[in-house]
MARNU-441819 format. One line per 3 residues: number of its first residue (from 1); their letters; for each residue x, y, z of N, C-alpha, C. Coordinates in steps of 0.05 Angstrom, whole numbers, plus 5000, padded with zeros to 4 digits. Example, Ala and Ser with C-alpha at 12.3 -4.5 7.8 and 13.67 -1.06 7.14 Angstrom:
<rs>
1> AS> 5264 4886 5156 5246 4910 5156 5264 4934 5156  5257 4955 5142 5273 4979 5143 5258 5001 5157 .
</rs>
This chain:
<rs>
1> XXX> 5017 4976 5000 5000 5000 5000 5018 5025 5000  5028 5035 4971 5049 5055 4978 5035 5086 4985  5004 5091 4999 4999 5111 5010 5006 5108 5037 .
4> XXX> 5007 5088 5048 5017 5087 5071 5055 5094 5084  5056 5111 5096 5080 5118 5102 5083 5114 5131  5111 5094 5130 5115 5077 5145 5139 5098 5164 .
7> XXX> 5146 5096 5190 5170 5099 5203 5172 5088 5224  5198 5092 5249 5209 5085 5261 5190 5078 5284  5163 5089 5288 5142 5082 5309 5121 5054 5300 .
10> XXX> 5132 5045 5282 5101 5033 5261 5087 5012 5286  5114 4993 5298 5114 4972 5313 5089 4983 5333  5089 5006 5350 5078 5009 5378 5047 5023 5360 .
13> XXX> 5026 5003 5368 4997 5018 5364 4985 5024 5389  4995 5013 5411 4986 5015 5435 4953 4993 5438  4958 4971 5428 4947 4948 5433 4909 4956 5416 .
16> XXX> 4913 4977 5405 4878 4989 5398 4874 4966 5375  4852 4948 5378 4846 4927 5363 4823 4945 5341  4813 4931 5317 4801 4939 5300 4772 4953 5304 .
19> XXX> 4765 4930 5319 4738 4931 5341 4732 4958 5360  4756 4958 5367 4755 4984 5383 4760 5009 5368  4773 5014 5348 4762 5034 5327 4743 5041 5309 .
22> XXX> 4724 5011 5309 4698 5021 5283 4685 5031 5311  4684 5019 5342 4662 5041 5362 4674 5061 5362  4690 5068 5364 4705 5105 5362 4702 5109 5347 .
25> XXX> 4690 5105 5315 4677 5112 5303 4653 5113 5288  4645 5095 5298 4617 5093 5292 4600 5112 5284  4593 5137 5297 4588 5163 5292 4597 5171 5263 .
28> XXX> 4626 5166 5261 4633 5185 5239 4619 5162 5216  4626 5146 5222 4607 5114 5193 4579 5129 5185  4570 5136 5210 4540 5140 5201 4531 5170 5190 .
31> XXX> 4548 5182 5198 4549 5214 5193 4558 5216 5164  4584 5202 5155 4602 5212 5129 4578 5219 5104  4595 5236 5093 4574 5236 5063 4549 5250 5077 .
34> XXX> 4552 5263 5101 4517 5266 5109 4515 5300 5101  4528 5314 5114 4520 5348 5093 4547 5366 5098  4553 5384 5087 4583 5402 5085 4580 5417 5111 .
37> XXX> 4596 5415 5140 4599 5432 5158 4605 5456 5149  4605 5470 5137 4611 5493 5126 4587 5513 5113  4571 5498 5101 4546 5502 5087 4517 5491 5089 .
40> XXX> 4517 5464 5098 4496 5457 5112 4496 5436 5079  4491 5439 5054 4486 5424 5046 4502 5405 5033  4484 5375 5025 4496 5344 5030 4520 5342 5003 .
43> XXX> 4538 5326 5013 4557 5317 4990 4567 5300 5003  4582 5276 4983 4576 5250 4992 4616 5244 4989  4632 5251 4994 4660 5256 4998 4670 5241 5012 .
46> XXX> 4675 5216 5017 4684 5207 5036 4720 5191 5030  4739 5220 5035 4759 5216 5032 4778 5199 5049  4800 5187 5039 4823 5184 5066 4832 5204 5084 .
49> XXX> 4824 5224 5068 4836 5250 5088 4812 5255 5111  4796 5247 5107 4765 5244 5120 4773 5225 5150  4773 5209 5132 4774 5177 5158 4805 5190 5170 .
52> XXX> 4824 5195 5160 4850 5199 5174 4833 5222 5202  4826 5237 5198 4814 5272 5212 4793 5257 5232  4786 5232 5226 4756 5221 5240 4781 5208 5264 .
55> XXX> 4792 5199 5253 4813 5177 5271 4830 5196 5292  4841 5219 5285 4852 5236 5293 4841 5253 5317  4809 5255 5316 4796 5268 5336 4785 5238 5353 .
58> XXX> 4789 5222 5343 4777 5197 5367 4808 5198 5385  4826 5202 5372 4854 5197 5403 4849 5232 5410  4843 5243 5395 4847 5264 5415 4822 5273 5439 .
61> XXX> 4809 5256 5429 4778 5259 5456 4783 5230 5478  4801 5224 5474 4817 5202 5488 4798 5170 5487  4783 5175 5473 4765 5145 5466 4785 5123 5456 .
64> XXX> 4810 5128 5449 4828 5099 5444 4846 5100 5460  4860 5123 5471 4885 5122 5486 4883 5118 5511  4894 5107 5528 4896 5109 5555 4906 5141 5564 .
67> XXX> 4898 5154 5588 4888 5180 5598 4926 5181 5588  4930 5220 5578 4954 5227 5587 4971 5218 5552  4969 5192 5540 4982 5172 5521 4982 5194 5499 .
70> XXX> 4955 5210 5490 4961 5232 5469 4972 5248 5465  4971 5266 5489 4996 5279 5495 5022 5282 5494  5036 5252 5503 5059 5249 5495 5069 5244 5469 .
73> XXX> 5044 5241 5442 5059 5234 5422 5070 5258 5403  5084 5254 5394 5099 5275 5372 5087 5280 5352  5088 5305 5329 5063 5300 5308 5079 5276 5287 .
76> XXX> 5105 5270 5296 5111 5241 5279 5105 5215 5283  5102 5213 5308 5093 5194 5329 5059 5185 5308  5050 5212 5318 5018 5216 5318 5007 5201 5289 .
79> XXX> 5018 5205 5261 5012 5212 5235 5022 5175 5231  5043 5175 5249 5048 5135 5230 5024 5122 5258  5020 5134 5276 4994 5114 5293 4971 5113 5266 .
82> XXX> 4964 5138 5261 4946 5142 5246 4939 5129 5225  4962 5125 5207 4972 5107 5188 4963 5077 5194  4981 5066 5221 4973 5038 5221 4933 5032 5232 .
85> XXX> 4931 5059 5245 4900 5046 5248 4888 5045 5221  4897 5062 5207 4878 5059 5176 4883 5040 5171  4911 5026 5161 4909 4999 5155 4895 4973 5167 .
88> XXX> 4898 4983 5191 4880 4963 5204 4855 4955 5205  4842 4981 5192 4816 4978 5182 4816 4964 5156  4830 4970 5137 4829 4953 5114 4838 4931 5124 .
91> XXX> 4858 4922 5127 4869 4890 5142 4847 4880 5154  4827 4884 5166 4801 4871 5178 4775 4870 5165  4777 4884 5143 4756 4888 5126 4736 4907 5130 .
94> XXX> 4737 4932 5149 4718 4943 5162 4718 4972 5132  4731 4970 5116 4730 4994 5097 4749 4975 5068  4744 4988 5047 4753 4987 5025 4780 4991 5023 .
97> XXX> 4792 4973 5007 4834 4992 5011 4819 5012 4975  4834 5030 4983 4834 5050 4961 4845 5041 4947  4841 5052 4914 4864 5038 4890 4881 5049 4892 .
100> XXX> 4899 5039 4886 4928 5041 4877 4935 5067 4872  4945 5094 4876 4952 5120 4856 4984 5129 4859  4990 5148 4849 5019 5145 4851 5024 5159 4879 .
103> XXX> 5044 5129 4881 5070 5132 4913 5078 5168 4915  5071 5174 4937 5083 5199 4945 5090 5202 4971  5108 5219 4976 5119 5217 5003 5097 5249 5020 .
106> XXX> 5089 5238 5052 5080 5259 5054 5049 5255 5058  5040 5265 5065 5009 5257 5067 4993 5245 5044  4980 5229 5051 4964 5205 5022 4955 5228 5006 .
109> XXX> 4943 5219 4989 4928 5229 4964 4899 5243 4975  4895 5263 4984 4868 5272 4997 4848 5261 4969  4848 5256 4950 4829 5248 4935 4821 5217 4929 .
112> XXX> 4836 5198 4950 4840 5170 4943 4803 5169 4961  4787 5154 4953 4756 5146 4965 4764 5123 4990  4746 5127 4997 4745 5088 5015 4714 5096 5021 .
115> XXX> 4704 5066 5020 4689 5055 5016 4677 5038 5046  4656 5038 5059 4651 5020 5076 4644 4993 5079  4651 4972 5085 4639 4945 5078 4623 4928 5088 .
118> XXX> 4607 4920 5079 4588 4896 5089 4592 4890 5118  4611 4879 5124 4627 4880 5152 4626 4906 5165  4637 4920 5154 4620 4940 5182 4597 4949 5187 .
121> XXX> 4578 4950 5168 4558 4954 5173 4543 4924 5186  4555 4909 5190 4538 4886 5195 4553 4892 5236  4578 4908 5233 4579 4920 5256 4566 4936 5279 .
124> XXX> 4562 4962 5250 4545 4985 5262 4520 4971 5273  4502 4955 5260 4487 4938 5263 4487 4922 5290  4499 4909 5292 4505 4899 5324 4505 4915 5356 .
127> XXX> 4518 4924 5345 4527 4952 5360 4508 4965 5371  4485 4977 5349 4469 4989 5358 4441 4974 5374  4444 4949 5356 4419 4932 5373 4425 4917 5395 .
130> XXX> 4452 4914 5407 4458 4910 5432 4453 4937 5450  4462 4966 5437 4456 4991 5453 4431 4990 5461  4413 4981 5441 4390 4993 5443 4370 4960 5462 .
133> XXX> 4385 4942 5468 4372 4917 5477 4381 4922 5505  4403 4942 5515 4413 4944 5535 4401 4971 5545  4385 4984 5531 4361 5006 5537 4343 5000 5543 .
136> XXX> 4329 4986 5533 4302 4965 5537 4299 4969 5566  4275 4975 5581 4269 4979 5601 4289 4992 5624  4302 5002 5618 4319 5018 5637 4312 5050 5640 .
139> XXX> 4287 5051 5625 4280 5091 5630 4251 5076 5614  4236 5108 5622 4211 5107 5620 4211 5124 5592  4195 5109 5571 4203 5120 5543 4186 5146 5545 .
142> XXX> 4162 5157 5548 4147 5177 5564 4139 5181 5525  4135 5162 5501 4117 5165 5482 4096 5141 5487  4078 5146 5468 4054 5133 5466 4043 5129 5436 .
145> XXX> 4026 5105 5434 4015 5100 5411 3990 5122 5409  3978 5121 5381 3956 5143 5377 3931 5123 5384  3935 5100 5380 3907 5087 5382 3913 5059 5402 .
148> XXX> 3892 5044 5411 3903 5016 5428 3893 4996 5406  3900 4990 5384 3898 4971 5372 3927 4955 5373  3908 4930 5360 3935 4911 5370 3949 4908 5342 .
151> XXX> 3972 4910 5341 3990 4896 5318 4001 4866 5319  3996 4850 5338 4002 4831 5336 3997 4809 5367  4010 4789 5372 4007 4780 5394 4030 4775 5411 .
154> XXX> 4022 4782 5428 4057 4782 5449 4059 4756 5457  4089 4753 5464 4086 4718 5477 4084 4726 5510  4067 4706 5510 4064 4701 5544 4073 4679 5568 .
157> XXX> 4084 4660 5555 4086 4637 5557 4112 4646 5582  4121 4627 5596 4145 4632 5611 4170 4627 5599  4192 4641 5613 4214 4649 5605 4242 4629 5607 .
160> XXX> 4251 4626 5591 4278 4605 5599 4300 4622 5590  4323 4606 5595 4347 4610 5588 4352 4604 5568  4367 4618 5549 4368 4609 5518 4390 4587 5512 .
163> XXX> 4383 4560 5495 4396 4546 5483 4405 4538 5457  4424 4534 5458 4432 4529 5419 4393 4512 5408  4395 4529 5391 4375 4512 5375 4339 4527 5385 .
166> XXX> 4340 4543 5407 4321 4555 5407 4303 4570 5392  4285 4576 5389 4276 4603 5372 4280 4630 5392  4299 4654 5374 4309 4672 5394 4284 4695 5398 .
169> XXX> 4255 4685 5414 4237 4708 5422 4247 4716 5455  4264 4742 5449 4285 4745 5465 4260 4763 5492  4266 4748 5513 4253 4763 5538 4266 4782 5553 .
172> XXX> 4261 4810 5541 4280 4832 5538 4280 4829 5578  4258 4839 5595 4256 4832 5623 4278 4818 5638  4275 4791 5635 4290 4775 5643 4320 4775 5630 .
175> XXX> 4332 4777 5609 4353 4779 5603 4370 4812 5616  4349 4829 5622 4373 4859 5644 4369 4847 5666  4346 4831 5680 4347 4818 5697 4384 4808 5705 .
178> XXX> 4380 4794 5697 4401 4768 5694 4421 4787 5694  4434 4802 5674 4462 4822 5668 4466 4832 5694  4440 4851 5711 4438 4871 5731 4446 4855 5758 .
181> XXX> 4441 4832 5757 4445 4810 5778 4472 4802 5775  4489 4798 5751 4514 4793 5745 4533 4816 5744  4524 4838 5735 4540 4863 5741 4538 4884 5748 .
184> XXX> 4509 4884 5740 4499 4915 5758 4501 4931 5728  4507 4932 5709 4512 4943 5684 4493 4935 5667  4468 4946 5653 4444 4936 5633 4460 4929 5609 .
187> XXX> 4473 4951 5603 4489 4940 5573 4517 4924 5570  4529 4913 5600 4547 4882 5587 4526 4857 5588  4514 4853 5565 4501 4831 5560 4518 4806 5548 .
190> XXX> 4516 4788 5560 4530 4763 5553 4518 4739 5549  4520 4713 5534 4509 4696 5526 4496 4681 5546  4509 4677 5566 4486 4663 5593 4459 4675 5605 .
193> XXX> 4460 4707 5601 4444 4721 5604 4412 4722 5585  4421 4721 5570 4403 4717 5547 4378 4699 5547  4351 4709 5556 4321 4688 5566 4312 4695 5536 .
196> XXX> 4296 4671 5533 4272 4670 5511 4248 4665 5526  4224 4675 5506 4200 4665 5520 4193 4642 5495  4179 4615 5511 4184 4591 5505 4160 4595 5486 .
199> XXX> 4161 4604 5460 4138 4620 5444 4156 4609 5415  4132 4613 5387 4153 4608 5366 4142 4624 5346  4159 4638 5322 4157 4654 5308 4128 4654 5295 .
202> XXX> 4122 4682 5291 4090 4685 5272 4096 4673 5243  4083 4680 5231 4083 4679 5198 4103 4691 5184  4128 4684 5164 4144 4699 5163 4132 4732 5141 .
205> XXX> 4151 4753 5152 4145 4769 5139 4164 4791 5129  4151 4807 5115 4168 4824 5087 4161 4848 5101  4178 4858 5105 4181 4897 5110 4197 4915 5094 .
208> XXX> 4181 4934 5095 4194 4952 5082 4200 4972 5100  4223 4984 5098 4227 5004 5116 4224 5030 5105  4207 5055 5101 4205 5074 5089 4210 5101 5111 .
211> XXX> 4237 5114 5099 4250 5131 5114 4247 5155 5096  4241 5171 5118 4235 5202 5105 4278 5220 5103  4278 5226 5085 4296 5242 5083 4300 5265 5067 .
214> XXX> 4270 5270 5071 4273 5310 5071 4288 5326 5079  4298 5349 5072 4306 5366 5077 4305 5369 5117  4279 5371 5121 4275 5377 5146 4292 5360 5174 .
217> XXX> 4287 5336 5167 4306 5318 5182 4328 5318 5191  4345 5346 5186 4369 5361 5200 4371 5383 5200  4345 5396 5201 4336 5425 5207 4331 5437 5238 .
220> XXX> 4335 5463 5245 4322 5470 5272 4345 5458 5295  4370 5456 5289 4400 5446 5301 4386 5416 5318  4369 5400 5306 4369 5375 5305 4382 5343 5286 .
223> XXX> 4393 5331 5293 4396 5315 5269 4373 5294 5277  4358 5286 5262 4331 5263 5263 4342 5241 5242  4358 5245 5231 4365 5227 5208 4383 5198 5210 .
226> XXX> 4412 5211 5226 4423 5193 5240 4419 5173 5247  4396 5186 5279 4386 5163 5287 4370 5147 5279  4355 5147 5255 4342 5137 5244 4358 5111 5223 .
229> XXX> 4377 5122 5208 4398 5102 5199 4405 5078 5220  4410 5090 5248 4420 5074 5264 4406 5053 5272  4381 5051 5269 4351 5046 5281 4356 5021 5245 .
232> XXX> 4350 5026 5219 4352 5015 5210 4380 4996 5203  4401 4993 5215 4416 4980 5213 4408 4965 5230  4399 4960 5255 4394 4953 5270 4370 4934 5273 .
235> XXX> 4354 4941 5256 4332 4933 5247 4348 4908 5231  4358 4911 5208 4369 4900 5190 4379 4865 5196  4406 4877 5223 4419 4863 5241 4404 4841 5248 .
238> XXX> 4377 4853 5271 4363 4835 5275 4343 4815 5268  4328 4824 5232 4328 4806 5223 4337 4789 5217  4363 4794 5198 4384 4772 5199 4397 4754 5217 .
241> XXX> 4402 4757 5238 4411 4735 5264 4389 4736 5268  4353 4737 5270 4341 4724 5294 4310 4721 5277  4310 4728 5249 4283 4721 5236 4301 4722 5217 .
244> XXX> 4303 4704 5197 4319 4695 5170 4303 4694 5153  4275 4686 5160 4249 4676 5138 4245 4700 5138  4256 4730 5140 4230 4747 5144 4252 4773 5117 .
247> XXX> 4238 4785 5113 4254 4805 5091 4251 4831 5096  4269 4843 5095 4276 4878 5096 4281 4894 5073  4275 4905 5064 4278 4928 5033 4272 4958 5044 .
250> XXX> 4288 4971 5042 4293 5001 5038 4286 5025 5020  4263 5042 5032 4256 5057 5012 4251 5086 5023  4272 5102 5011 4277 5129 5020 4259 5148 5005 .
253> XXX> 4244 5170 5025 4223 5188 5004 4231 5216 5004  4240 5232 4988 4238 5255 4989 4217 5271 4974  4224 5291 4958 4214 5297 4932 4204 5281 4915 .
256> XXX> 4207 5257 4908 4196 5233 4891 4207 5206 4919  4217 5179 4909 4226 5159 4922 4241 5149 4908  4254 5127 4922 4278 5109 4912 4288 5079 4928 .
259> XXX> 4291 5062 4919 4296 5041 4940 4328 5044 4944  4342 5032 4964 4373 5033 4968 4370 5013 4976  4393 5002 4965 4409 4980 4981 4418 4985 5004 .
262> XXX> 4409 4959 5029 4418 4967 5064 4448 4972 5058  4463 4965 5049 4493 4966 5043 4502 4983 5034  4477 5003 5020 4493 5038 5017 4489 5055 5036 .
265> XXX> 4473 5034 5066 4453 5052 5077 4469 5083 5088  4502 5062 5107 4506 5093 5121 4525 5109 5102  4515 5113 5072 4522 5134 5060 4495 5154 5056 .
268> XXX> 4473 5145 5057 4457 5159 5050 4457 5188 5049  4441 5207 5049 4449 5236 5044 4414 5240 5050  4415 5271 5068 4389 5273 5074 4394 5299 5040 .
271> XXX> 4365 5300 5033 4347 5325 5008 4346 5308 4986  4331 5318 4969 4317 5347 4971 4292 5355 4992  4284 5366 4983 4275 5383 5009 4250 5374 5016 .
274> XXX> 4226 5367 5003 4202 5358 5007 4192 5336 5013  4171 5326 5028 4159 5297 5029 4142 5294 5011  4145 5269 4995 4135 5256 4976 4131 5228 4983 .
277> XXX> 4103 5223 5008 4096 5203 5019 4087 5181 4996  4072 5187 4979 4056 5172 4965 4072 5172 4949  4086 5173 4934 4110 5161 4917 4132 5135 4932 .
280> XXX> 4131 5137 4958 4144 5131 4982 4121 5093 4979  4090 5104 4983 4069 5083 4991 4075 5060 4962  4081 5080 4937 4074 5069 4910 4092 5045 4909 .
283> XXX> 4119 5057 4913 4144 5035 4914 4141 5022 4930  4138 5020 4951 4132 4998 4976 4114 4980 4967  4095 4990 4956 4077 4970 4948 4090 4948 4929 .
286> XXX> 4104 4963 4909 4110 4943 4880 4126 4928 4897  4145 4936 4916 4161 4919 4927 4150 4891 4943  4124 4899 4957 4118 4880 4976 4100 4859 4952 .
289> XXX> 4096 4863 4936 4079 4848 4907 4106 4825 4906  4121 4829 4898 4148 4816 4897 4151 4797 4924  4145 4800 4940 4157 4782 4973 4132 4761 4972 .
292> XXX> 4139 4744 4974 4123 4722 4974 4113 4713 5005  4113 4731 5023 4108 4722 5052 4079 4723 5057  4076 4711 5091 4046 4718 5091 4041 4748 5109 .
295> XXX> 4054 4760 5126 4056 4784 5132 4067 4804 5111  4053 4820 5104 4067 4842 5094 4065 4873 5109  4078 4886 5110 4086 4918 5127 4107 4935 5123 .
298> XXX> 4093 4965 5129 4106 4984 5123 4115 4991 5145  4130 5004 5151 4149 5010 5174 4153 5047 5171  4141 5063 5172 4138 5088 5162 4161 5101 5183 .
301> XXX> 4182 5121 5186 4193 5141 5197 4198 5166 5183  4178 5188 5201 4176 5209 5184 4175 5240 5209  4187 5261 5204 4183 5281 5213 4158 5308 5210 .
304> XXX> 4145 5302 5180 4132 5321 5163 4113 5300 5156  4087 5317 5151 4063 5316 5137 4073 5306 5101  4052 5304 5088 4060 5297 5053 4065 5333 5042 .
307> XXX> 4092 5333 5040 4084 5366 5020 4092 5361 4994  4083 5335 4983 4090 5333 4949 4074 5306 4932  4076 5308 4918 4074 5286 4894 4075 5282 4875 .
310> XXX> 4075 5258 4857 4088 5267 4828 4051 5264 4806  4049 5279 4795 4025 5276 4780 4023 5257 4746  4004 5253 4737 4007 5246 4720 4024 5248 4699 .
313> XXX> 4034 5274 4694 4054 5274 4670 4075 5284 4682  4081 5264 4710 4109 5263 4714 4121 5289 4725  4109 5316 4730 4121 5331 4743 4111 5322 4773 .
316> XXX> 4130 5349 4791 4127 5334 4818 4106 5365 4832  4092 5364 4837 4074 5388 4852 4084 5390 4879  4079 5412 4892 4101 5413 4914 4074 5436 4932 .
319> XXX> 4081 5432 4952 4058 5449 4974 4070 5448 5002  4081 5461 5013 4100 5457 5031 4083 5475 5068  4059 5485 5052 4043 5497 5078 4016 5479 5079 .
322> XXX> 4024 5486 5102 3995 5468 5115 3985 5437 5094  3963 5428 5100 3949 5401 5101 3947 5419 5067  3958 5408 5039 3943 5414 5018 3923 5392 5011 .
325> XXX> 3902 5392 5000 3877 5372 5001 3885 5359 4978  3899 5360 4954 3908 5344 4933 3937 5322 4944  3948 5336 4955 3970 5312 4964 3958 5302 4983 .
328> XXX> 3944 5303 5009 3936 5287 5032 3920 5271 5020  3898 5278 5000 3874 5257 4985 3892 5235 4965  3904 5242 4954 3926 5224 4933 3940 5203 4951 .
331> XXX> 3947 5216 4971 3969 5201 4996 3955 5180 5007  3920 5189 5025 3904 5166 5033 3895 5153 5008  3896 5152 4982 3882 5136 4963 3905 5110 4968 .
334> XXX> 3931 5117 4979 3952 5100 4967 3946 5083 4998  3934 5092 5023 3939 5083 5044 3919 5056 5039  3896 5069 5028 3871 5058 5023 3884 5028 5007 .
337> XXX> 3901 5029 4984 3907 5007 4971 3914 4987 4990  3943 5002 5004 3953 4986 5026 3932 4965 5042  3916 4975 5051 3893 4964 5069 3887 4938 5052 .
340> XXX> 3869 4949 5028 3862 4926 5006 3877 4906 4999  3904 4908 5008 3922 4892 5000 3936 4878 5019  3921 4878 5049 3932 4876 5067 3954 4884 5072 .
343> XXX> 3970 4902 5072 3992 4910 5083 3979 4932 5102  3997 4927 5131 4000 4937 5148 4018 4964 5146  4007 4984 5161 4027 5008 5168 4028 5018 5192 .
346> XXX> 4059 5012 5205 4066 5030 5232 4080 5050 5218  4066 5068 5238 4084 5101 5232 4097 5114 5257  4123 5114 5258 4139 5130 5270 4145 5157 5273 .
349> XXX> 4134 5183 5288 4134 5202 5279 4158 5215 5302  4178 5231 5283 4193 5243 5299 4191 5277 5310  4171 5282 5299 4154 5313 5318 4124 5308 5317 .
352> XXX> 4109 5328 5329 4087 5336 5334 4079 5351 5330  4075 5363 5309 4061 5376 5297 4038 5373 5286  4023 5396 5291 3991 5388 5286 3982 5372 5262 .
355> XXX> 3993 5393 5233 3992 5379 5207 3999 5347 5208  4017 5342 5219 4027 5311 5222 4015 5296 5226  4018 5304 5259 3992 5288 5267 3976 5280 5261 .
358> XXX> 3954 5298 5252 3933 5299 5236 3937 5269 5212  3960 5286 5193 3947 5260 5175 3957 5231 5178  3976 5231 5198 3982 5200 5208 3958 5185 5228 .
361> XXX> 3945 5205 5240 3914 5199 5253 3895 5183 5232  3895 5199 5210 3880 5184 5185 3895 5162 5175  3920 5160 5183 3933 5136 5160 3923 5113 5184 .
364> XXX> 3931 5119 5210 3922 5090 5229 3897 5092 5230  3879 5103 5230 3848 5090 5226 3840 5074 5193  3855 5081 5178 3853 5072 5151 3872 5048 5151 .
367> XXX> 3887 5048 5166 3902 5014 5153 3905 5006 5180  3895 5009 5207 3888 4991 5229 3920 4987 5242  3937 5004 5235 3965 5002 5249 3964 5014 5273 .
370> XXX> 3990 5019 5276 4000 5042 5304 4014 5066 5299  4015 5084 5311 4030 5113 5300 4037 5109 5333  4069 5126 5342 4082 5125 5352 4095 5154 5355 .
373> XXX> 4092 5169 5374 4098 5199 5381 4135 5178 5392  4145 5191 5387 4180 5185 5386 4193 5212 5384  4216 5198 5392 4238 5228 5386 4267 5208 5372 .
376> XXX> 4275 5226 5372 4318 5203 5357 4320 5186 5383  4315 5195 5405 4330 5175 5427 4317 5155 5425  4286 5161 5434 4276 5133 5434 4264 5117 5417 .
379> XXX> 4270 5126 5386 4259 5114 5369 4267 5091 5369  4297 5079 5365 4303 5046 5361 4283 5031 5386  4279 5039 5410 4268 5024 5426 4235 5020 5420 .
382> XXX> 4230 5033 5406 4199 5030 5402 4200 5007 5383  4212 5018 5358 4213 5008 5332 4221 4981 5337  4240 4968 5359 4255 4941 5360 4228 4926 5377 .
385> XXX> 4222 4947 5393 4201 4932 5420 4172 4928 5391  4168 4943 5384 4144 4936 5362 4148 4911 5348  4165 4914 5333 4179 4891 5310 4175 4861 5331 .
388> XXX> 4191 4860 5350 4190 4834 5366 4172 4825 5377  4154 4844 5386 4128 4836 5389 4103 4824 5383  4111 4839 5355 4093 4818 5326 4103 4800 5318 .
391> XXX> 4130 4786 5328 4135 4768 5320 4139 4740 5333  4113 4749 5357 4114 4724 5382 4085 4713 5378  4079 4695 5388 4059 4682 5387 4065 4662 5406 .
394> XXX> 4040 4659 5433 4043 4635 5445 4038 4610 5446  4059 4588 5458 4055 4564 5447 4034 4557 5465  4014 4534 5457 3991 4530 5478 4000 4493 5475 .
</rs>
């Protein structure tokens, strides 16, 4: 790797394993490519000179070094640590090695890319659904559903200790139980700890996850977006290790929609600026036509009301004040299909606003879901506690 410049320090990393640098960065994984500190809007740049500057402020906020260790290093010292953690991320697979460009002495090529990989996101992913399993009843979430209908059936059945070969309907209760009794710590969760309720999976099912990324979503010195990514990796994660029969597809709405691949997820980019819900419902749909399961659902996370849609000849109409009666009527025609087609819709709302409100009020009386007053913190815990819920059923 002749961007890498090697010297007389290379040997001493001070024992920081790979592991312990994707959590010191984790933040920056999910952030990169997200909008220009300088200007506010998104570009998707994710240089070596990037990750070197990300790496650089994790020793200097002392998240890798032991107290005092930063201090003493030299800026020659500092630049070959720097060096071997990068490599070490490529050496473990947690990022792309950049191609090849010409050997120079002196700081890399600020224009060389890197790339995130499968592997780390199957990291970020972990990561966050252990954070967020080690949240699980430790604070009082203080949101609420809009209606008491049921989405599914909880297991009731009593609780064991989990064994190879189980079905993992994880008994969030009993498993901080168990940790809090072992360490007094909710989030070192460890494999002995771990209860199921003696319950076995519903019907397998197809979700779509439909994420708002309007403009708005990092407006008003909030980011709502983030955590929302983080929530879907997580989501992701836990399908995969703990419902395999069940499917996840990604579909981002702004101004019009688009599906992404979970694997471009933490590049995503919040704008353009408007919600374009029903372009959002249209794709979801064609998608869930395609899944051959017997559950089908939408998984809605949104900040804003509908302020758009695209009309018949393809332009996009835009209404960005108040409830307009042509996008909200177009928007419930599409909710209306949903229904007819059995697909389910939970809606996640990350403000409260009247307009919002309002027409997510109409979307859960029209398709018999749940709407969910949330904020960034506690959204993964709703969204995870929902999901698992519908996916228990008791054994009799």
């Amino acid at each position: 790797m002749r961007w890498i410049r090697y010297s007389q320090f290379e040997e001493d990393d001070f024992g920081i394993e790979a592991e312990d640098l994707m959590r010191a960065l984790s933040d920056y994984f999910l952030q990169s490519g997200f909008q220009d500190p300088y200007g506010g809007y998104p570009y998707n740049e994710d240089t070596l000179d990037m990750l070197r500057e990300a790496i650089r402020q994790a020793l200097e906020n002392g998240d890798l070094l032991p107290p005092g260790e930063y201090e003493k290093l030299d800026p020659e010292q500092l630049e070959a640590l720097i060096d071997r953690l990068v490599e070490k991320l490529i050496t473990d697979g947690y990022v792309s090695e950049p191609p090849q460009g010409p050997g120079r002495e002196g700081d890399p090529n600020p224009e060389i890319r890197v790339e995130t990989t499968d592997k780390a996101l199957d990291f970020l992913g972990y990561k966050t659904l252990k954070d967020l399993l080690g949240s699980l009843g430790r604070s009082s979430f203080g949101a609420h559903d809009t209606r008491d209908m049921s989405t599914g059936i909880e297991a009731s059945g009593a609780s064991k200790q989990y064994e190879f070969g189980d079905t993992l309907n994880i008994d969030v209760n009993a498993t901080l139980s168990s940790v809090l009794r072992r360490t007094g710590n909710a989030k070192d969760i460890d494999y002995p700890d771990v209860h199921v309720h003696q319950s076995e999976y519903q019907s397998s099912c197809a979700t779509v996850l439909l994420l708002d990324c309007s403009h708005s979503m990092i407006l008003y010195g909030e980011d709502r977006f983030t955590p929302a990514k983080r929530v879907a990796l997580a989501l992701a994660h836990l399908i995969k290790t703990q419902y395999p029969g069940d499917s996840l597809r990604l579909v981002l709405f702004h101004d019009t929609a688009e599906e992404m691949r979970l694997s471009e997820l933490a590049r995503v980019q919040v704008g353009p600026y408007h919600t374009n819900t029903r372009d959002g419902l249209i794709l979801a749909q064609r998608i869930l036509q395609q899944e051959k399961k017997d559950m089908k659902q939408i998984i809605m996370i949104t900040d804003g009301k509908p302020s758009a849609l695209t009309l018949d000849n393809g332009q996009i109409y835009k209404n960005p004040f108040g409830l307009d009666p042509l996008v909200i009527s177009r928007t419930l025609d599409e909710v209306s299909r949903c229904k007819r087609q059995g697909i389910l819709i939970n809606t996640f709302m990350l403000a409260q606003n009247y307009d919002l409100v309002n027409f997510v009020h109409k979307v859960t009386e029209l398709c018999k879901g749940k709407a969910y007053f949330t904020t960034p913190q506690t959204l993964g815990q709703y969204l995870l506690m929902d999901y698992m819920n519908r996916k228990t059923r008791t054994v009799h």
